[in-house]
VEXDREN-2710 file (C-alpha; in Angstrom, 1 decimal):
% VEXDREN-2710
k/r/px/py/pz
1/UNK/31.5/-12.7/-21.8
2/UNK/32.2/-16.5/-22.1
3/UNK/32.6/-16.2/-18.1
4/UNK/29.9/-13.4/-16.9
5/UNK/27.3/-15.2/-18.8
6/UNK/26.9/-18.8/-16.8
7/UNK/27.6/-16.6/-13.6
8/UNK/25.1/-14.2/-14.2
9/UNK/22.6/-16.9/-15.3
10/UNK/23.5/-18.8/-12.0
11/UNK/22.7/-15.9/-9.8
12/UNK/19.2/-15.2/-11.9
13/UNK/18.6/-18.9/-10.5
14/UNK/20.1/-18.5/-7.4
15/UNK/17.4/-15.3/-7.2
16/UNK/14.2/-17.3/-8.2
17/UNK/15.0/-20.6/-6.0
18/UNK/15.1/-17.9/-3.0
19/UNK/11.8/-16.4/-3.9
20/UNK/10.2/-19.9/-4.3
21/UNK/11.7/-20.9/-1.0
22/UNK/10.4/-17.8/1.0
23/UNK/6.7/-18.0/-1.3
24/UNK/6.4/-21.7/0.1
25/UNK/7.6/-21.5/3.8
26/UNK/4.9/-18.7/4.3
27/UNK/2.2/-21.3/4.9
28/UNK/4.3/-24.2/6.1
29/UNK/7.9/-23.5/8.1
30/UNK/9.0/-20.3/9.4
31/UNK/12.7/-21.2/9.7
32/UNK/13.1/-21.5/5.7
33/UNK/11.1/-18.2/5.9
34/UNK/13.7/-16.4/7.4
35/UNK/16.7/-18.5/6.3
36/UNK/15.4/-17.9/2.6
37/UNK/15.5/-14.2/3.1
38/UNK/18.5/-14.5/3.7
39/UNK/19.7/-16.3/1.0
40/UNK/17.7/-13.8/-1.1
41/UNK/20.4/-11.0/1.0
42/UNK/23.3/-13.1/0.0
43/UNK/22.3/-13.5/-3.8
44/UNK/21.8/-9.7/-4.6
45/UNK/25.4/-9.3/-2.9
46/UNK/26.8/-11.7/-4.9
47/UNK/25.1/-10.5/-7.7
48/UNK/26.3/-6.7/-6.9
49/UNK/30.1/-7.9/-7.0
50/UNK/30.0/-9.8/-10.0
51/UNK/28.4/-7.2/-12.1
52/UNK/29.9/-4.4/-10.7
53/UNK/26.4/-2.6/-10.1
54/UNK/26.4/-1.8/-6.7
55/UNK/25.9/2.1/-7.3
56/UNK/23.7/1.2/-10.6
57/UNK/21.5/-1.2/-8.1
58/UNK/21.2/1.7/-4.9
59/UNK/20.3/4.0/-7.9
60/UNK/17.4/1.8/-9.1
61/UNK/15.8/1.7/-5.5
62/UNK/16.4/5.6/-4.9
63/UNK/14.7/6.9/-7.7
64/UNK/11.6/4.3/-7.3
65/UNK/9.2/6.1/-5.0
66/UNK/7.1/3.7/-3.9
67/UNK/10.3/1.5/-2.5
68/UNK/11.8/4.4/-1.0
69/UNK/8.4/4.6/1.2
70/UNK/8.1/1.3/1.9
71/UNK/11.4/1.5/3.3
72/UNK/11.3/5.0/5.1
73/UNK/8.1/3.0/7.3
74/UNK/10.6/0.4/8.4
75/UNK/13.1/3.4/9.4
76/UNK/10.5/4.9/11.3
77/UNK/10.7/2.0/13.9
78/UNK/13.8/3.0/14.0
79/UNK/13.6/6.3/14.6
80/UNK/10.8/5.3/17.1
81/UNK/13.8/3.2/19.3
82/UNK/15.3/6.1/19.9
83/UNK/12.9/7.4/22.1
84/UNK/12.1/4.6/23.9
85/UNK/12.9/2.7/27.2
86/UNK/12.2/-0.8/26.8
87/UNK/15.1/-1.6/24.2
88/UNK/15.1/-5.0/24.4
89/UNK/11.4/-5.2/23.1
90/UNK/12.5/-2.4/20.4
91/UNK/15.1/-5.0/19.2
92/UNK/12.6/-7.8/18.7
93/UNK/10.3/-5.6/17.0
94/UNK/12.8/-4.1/14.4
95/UNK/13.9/-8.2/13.9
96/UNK/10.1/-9.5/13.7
97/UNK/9.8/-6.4/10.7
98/UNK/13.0/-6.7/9.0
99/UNK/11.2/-7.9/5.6
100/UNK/9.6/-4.6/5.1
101/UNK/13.3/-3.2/5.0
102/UNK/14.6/-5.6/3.0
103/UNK/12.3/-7.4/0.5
104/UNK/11.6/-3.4/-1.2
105/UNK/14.9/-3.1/-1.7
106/UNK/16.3/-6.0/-3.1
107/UNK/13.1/-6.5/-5.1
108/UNK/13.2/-2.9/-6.6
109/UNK/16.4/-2.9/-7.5
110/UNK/16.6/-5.7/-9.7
111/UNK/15.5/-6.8/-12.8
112/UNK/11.6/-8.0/-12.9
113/UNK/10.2/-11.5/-13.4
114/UNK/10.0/-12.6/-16.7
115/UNK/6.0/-13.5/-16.8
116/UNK/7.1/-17.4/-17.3
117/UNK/8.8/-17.2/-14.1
118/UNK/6.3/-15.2/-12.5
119/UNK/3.4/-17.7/-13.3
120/UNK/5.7/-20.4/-11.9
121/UNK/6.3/-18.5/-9.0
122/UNK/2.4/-18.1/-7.8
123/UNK/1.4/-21.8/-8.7
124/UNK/4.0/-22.5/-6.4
125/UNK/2.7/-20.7/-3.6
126/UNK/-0.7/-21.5/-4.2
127/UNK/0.3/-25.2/-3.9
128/UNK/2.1/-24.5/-0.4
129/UNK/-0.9/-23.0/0.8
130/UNK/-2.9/-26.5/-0.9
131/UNK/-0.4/-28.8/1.1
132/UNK/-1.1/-27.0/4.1
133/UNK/-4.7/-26.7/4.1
134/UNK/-4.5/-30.6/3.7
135/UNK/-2.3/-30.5/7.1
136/UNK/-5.4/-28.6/8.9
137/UNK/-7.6/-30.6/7.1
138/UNK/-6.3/-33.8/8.6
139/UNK/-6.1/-32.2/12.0
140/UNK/-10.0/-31.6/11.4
141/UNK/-11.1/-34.9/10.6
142/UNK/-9.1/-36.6/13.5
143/UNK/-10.9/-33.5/15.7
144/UNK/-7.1/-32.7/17.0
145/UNK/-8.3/-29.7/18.7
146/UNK/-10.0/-27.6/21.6
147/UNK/-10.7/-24.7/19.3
148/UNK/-11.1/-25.9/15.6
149/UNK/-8.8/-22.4/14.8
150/UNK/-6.5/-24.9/16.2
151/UNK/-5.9/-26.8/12.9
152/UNK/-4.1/-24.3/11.5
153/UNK/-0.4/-25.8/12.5
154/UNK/2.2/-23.4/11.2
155/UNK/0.8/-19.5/11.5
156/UNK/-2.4/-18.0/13.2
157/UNK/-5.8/-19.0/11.7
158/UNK/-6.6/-15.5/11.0
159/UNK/-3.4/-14.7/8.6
160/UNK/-3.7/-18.8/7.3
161/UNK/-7.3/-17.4/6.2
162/UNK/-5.8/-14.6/4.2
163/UNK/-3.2/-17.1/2.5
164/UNK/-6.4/-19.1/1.3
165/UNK/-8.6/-16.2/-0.1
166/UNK/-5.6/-14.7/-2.1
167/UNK/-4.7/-17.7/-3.7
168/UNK/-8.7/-17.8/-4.5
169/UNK/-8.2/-14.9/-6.2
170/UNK/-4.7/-16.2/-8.1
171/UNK/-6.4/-19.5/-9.2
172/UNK/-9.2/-17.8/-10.6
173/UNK/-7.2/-15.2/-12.0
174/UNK/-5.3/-17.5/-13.8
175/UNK/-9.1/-19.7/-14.5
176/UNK/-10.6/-17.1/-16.5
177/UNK/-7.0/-15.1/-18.0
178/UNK/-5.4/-18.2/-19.1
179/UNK/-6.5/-20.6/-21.9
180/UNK/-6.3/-23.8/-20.9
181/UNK/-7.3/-27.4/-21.3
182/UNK/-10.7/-28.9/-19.9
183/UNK/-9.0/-30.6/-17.3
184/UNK/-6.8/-28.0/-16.0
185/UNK/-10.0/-25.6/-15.9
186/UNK/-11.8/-28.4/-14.0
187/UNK/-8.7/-28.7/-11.7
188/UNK/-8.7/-24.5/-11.0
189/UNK/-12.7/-24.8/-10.0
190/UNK/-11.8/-27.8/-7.8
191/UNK/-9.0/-26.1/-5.6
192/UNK/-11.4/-22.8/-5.4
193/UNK/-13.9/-24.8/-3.6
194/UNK/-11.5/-27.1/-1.6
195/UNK/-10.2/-23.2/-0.4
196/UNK/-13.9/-21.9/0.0
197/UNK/-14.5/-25.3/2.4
198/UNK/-11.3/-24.4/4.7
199/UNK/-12.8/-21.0/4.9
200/UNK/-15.4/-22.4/6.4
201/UNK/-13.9/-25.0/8.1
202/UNK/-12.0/-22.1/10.3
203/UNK/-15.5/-20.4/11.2
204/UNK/-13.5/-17.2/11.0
205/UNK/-15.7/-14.0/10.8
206/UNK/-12.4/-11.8/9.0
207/UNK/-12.4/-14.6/6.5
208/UNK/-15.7/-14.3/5.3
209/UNK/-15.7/-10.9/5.5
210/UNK/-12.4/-10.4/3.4
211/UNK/-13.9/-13.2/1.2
212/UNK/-16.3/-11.5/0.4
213/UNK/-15.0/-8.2/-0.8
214/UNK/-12.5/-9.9/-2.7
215/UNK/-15.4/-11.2/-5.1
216/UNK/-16.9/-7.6/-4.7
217/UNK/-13.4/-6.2/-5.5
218/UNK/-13.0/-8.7/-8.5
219/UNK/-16.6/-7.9/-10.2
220/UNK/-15.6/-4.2/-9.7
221/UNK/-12.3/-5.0/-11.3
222/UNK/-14.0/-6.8/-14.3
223/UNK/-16.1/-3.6/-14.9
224/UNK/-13.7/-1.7/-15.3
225/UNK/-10.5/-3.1/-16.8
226/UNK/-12.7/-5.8/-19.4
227/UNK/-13.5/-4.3/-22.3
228/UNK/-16.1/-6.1/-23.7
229/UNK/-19.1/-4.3/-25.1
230/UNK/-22.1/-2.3/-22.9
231/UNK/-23.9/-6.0/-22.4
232/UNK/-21.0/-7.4/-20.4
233/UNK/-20.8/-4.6/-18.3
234/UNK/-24.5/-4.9/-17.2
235/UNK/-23.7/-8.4/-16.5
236/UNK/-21.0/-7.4/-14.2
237/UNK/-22.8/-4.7/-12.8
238/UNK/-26.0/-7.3/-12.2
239/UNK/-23.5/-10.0/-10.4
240/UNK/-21.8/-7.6/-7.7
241/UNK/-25.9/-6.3/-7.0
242/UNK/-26.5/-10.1/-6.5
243/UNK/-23.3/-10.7/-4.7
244/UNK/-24.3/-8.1/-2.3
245/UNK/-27.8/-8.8/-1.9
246/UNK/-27.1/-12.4/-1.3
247/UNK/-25.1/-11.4/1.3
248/UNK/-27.2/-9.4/2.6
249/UNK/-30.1/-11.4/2.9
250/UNK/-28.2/-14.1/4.3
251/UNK/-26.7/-12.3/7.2
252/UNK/-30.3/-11.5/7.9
253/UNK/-31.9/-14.7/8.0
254/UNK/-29.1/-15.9/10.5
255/UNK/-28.7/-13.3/12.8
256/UNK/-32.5/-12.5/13.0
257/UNK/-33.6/-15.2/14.6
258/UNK/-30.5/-15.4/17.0
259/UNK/-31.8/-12.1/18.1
260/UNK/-35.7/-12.5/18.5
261/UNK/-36.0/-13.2/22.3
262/UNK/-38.8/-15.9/23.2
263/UNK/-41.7/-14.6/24.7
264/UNK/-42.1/-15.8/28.4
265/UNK/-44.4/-15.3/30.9
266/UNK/-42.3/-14.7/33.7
267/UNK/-45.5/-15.5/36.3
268/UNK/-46.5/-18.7/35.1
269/UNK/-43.1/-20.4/35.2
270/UNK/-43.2/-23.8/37.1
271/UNK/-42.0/-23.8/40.2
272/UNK/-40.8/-27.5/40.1
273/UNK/-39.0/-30.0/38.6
274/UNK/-40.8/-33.6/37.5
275/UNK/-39.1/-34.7/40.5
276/UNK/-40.3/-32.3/42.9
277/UNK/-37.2/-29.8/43.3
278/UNK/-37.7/-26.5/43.0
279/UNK/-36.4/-24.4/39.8
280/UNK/-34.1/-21.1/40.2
281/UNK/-35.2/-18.6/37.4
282/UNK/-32.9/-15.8/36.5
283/UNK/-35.4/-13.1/35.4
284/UNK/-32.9/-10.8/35.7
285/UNK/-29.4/-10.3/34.1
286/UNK/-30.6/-13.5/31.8
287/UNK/-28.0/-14.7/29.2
288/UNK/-29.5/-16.0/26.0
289/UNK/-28.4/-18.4/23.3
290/UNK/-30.0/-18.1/20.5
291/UNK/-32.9/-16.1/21.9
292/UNK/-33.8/-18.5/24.9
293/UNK/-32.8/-17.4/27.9
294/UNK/-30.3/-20.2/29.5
295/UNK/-31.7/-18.9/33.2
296/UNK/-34.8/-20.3/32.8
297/UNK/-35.7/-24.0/34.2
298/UNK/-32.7/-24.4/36.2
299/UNK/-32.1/-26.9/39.2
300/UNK/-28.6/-27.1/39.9
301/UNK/-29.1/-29.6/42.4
302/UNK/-30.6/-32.4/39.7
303/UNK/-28.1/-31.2/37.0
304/UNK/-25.2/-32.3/39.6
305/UNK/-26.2/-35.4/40.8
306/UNK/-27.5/-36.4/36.9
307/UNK/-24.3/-35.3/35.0
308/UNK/-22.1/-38.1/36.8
309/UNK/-24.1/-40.9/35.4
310/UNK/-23.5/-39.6/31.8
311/UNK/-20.3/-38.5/31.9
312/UNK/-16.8/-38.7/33.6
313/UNK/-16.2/-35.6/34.1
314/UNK/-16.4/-33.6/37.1
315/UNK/-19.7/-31.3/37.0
316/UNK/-17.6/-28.4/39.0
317/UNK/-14.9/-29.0/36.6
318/UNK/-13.7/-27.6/33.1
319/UNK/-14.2/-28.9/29.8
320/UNK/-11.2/-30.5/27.6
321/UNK/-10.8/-27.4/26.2
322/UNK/-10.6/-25.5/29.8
323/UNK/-14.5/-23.9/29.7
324/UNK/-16.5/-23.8/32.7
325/UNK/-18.2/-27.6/31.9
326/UNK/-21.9/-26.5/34.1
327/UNK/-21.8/-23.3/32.0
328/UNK/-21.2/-25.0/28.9
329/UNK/-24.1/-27.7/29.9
330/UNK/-26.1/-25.7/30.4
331/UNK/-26.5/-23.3/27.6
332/UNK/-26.2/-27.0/25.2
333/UNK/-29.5/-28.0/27.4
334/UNK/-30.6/-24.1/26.3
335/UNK/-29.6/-24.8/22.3
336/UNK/-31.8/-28.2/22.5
337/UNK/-35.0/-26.6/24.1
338/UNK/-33.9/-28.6/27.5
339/UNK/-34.4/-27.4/30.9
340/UNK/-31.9/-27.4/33.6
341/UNK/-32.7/-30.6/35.4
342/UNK/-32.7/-34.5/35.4
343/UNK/-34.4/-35.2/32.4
344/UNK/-32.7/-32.7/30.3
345/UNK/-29.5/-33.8/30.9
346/UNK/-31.0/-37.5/30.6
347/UNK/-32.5/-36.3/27.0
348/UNK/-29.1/-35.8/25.6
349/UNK/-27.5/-38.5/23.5
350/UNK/-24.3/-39.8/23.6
351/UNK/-22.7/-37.0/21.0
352/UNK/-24.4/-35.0/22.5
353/UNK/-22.4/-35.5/25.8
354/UNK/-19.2/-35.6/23.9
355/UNK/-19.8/-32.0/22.3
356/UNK/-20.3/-30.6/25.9
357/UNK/-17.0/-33.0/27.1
358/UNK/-15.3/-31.4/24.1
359/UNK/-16.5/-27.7/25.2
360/UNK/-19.2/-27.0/22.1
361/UNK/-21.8/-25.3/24.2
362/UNK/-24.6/-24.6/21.7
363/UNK/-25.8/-27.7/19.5
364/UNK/-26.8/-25.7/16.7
365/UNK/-23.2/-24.3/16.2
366/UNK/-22.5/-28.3/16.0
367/UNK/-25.1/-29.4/13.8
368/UNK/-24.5/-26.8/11.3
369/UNK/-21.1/-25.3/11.3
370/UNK/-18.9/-22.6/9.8
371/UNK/-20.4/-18.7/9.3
372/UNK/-23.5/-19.3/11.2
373/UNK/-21.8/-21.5/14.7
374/UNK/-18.8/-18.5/14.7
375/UNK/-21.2/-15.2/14.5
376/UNK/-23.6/-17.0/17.0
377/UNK/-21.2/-17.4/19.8
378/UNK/-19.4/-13.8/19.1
379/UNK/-23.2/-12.6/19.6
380/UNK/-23.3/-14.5/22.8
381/UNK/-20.3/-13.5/23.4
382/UNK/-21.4/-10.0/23.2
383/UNK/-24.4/-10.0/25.1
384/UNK/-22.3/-11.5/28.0
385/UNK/-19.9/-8.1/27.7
386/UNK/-22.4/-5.8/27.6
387/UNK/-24.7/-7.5/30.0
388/UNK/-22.0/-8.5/32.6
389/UNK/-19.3/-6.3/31.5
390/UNK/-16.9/-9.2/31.3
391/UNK/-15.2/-9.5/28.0
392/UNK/-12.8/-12.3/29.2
393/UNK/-13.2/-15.5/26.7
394/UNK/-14.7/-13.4/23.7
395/UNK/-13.1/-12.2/21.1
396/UNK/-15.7/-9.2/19.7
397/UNK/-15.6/-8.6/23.4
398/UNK/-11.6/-8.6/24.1
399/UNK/-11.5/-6.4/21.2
400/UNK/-13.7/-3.8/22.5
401/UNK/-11.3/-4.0/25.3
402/UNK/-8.0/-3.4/23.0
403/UNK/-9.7/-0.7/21.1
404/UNK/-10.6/1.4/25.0
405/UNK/-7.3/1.1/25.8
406/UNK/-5.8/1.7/22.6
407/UNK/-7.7/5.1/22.3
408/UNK/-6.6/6.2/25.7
409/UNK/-2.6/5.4/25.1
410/UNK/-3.4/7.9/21.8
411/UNK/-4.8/10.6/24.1
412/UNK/-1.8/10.4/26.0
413/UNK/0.6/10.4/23.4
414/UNK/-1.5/12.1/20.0
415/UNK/1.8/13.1/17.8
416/UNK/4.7/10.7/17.9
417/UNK/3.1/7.7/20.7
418/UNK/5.4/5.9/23.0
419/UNK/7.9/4.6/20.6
420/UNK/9.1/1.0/18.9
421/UNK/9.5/-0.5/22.4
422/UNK/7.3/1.2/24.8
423/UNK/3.7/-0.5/23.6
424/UNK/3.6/-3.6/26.0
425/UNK/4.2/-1.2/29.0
426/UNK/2.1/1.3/27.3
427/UNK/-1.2/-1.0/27.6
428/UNK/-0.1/-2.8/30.8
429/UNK/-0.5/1.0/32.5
430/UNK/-3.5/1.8/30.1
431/UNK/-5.2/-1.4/31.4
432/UNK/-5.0/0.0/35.1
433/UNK/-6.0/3.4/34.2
434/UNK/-9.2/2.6/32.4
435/UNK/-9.7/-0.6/35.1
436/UNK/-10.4/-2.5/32.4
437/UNK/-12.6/-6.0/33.4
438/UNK/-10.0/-7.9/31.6
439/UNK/-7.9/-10.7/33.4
440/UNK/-4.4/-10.4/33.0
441/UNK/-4.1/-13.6/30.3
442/UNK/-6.0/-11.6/28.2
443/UNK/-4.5/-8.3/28.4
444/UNK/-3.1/-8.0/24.8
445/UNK/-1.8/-4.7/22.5
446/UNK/-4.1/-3.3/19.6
447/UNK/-5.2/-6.3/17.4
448/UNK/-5.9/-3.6/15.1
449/UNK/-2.9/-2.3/12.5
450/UNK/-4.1/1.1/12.3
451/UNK/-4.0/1.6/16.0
452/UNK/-0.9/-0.2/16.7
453/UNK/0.8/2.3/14.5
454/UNK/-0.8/5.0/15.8
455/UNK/0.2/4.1/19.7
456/UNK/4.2/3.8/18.3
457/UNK/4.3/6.9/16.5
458/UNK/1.6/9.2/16.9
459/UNK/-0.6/10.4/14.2
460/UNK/2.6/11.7/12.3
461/UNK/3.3/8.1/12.0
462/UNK/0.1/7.2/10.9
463/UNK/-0.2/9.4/8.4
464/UNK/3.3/8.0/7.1
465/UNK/2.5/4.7/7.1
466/UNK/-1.3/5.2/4.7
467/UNK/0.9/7.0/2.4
468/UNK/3.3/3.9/2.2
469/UNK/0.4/2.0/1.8
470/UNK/-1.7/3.5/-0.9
471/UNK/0.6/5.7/-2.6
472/UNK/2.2/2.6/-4.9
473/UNK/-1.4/1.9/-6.2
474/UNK/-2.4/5.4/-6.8
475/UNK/0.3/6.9/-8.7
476/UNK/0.9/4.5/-11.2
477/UNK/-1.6/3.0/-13.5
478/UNK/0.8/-0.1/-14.6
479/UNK/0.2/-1.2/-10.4
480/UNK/-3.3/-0.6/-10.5
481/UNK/-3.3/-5.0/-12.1
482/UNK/-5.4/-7.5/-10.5
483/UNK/-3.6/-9.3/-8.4
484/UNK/-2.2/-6.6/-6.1
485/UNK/-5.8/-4.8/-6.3
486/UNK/-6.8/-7.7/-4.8
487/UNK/-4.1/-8.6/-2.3
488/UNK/-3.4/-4.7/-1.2
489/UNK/-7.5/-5.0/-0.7
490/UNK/-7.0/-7.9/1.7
491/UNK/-4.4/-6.9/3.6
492/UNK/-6.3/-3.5/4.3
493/UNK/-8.9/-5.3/5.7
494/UNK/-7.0/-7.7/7.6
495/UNK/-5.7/-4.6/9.4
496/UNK/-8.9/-4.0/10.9
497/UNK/-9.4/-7.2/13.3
498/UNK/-5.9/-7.7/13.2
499/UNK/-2.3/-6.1/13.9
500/UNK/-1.0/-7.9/11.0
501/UNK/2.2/-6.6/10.9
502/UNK/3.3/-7.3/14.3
503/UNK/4.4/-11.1/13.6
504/UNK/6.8/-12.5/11.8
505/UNK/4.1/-14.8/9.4
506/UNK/2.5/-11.3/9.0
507/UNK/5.3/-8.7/8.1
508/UNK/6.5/-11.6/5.9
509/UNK/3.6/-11.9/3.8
510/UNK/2.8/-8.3/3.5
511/UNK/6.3/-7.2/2.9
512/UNK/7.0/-10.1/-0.1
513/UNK/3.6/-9.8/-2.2
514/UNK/3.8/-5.8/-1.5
515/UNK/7.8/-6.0/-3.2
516/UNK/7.2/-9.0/-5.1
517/UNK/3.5/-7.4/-7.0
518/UNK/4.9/-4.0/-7.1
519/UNK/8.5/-4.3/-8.1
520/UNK/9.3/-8.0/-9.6
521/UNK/5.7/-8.0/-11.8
522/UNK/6.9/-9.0/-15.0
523/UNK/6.3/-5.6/-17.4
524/UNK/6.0/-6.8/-20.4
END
């Protein structure tokens, strides 16, 4: 005993330096993400040898249920290899998901968190998460970017979004379940609303949206697990109404007016410009920004030779951030209630030529940012698609491409899909077949979980993979606890706009919060 007890208290640390390590490279270096799993491999083997547990350890994660599935949805990828042809993309696959084989394992079979550890654990990640939003916020202020989803340095903007609203959720969750000092409570508030501003800093739609049904989720949450008298409850009830209706309202105050098309008289436009030229007037397939139509009032001739004396910039040229610079002109002239011609582009001020240079092409978007610039250029976006049938450069419109040929790859293959490695080849024929408009840059898998799934292993698959997914929470009441209500509610969502899984910063994150919330939650 005098020699199993400092080894066996080494290894507990050993254990807990490797989750720290892989909860803090999630947000900031996927090497140490990888390398720490691995150190987390290389403890529980140690571990298993010095305590002779090996069988007792196995045992533990056989008779848990909800590891077993978690486990089995890894082995159907590799079940899926087996009847594939493209091995060498199989390989990557199975590498890129290895944490949903190994983080349910090694976390179900051993011993749970103690809550001291736990709480360490989370304030941890949450200041990871802190230090890197302070990284993206730098990048912002210096305007180091093309596309402000840019700023995010280490993973994709739309999983760094998910990082931030969870650890909303674990700051407040600690805010209102933790006494604390003044201070402290002032600090919790502060970092809540430095996240809420990097939500909006990113302009990303899936953020607000999971945003929002995380506070949705958490009044729901509060109804039903705080039991605090009939008054309290109507209080709760009241705030998710107002939550919603908020919402609500606000969603149509902004996208009202973007869709209210100006009134023209199409028969009493001028015919000329100040200067005598003669205006081109699209009457036909007319884009509009912000319900003015950017057709109207344009004389290419006056917008070529008057763009040189503003800017240095070639008018047939692209933008900094490689958009069509006379497109983007002229749907900024649009935004400002400018026409086409000399004295619109001679109107513009200074920033106003530096947006354009910089590729913002609608000056609303730049005088008031976040929700309100991203949903107004995904509706422009949209119109373009379904008036032009070109979704190239949109993202709601790219999607709608995915999805088409997602849907046809499942007709083909309903039961058991193409296999681990067969996707990429899968949409590459899928894209012929349907002729999709999209150019070959853009021709991309799923970017939506659900169907990505579906496409690799059928409907059978599918089917496997919602019970893996929902089955922890529903059978046990002792998982049904706040914070993996709220994380197994955000990475449902995220599955929607996103194939979350696919990446390496994805299948990380779900796999350790899945283990760590279901199987190292302290018990006590």
């Amino acid at each position: 005993m005098t020699i199993q007890t400092p080894i066996s208290q080494l290894i507990r640390q050993g254990y807990f330096l490797g989750l720290v390590m892989l909860a803090a490279s999630l947000t900031l270096s996927p090497f140490v993400m990888s390398v720490a799993q691995f150190w987390l491999i290389g403890i529980w083997i140690i571990d298993a040898i010095v305590n002779k547990d090996f069988k007792e350890k196995c045992s533990r994660f056989w008779h848990n249920k909800a590891a077993v599935l978690l486990v089995a949805f890894y082995l159907l990828h590799v079940i899926g290899s087996t009847y594939t042809s493209d091995f060498q993309y199989a390989t990557k696959d199975l590498r890129v998901k290895l944490p949903l084989l190994l983080l349910p394992f090694l976390f179900s079979s051993t011993d749970p968190l103690d809550r001291k550890h736990f709480d360490l654990l989370m304030n941890i990640y949450v200041l990871s998460v802190f230090v890197a939003t302070w990284f993206s916020f730098t990048a912002y202020l210096k305007h180091d970017y093309g596309d402000v989803r840019e700023i995010s340095h280490f993973i994709s903007h739309i999983r760094f979004c998910l990082h931030i609203v969870f650890c909303m959720a674990i700051t407040a969750y600690y805010l209102f379940t933790r006494p604390a000092k003044w201070w402290s409570k002032a600090l919790q508030i502060a970092i809540i609303l430095w996240f809420a501003y990097q939500i909006y800093i990113f302009e990303s739609l899936s953020g607000y949206a999971v945003l929002t049904a995380v506070v949705i989720v958490s009044i729901l949450h509060a109804f039903l697990h705080w039991k605090k008298g009939i008054g309290w409850r109507i209080a709760v009830v009241s705030i998710a109404i107002l939550v919603v209706a908020a919402t609500s309202i606000t969603l149509y105050k902004i996208v009202k007016p973007m869709m209210e098309v100006e009134e023209v008289d199409f028969s009493a436009l001028d015919k000329t410009t100040a200067q005598g030229n003669a205006y081109w007037h699209d009457t036909i397939c007319n884009p509009i920004e912000d319900g003015h139509y950017v057709g109207l009032y344009y004389c290419r001739k006056e917008l070529k030779e008057a763009w040189p004396q503003r800017s240095s910039l070639a008018f047939d040229g692209q933008t900094t951030n490689g958009e069509n610079l006379e497109a983007t002109l002229a749907r900024y002239l649009t935004s400002k209630g400018l026409r086409k011609d000399t004295e619109g582009v001679m109107a513009l001020t200074d920033t106003d030529i530096q947006n354009i240079e910089q590729g913002i092409a609608n000056y609303n978007n730049w005088s008031h940012p976040g929700f309100r610039a991203r949903l107004s250029s995904t509706l422009f976006e949209y119109n373009l698609y379904r008036r032009y049938n070109n979704p190239n450069g949109g993202s709601l419109s790219q999607r709608i491409e995915y999805t088409r040929a997602s849907l046809h790859i499942i007709k083909k293959h309903p039961w058991f899909g193409v296999g681990t490695g067969d996707v990429p080849t899968a949409f590459a024929q899928a894209y012929d077949e349907i002729q999709s408009p999209l150019n070959q840059e853009f021709r991309y898998r799923a970017h939506n979980q659900y169907l990505a799934i579906t496409i690799a292993f059928g409907l059978v698959g599918l089917a496997l993979f919602l019970v893996s997914l929902f089955f922890p929470y529903l059978s046990s009441k002792k998982n049904r606890h706040y914070l993996y209500t709220i994380f197994l509610c955000i990475m449902v969502l995220s599955m929607f706009p996103e194939d979350t899984l696919e990446t390496q910063a994805g299948a990380s994150l779900f796999a350790f919060f899945n283990a760590l919330l279901l199987f190292a939650y302290p018990r006590e």
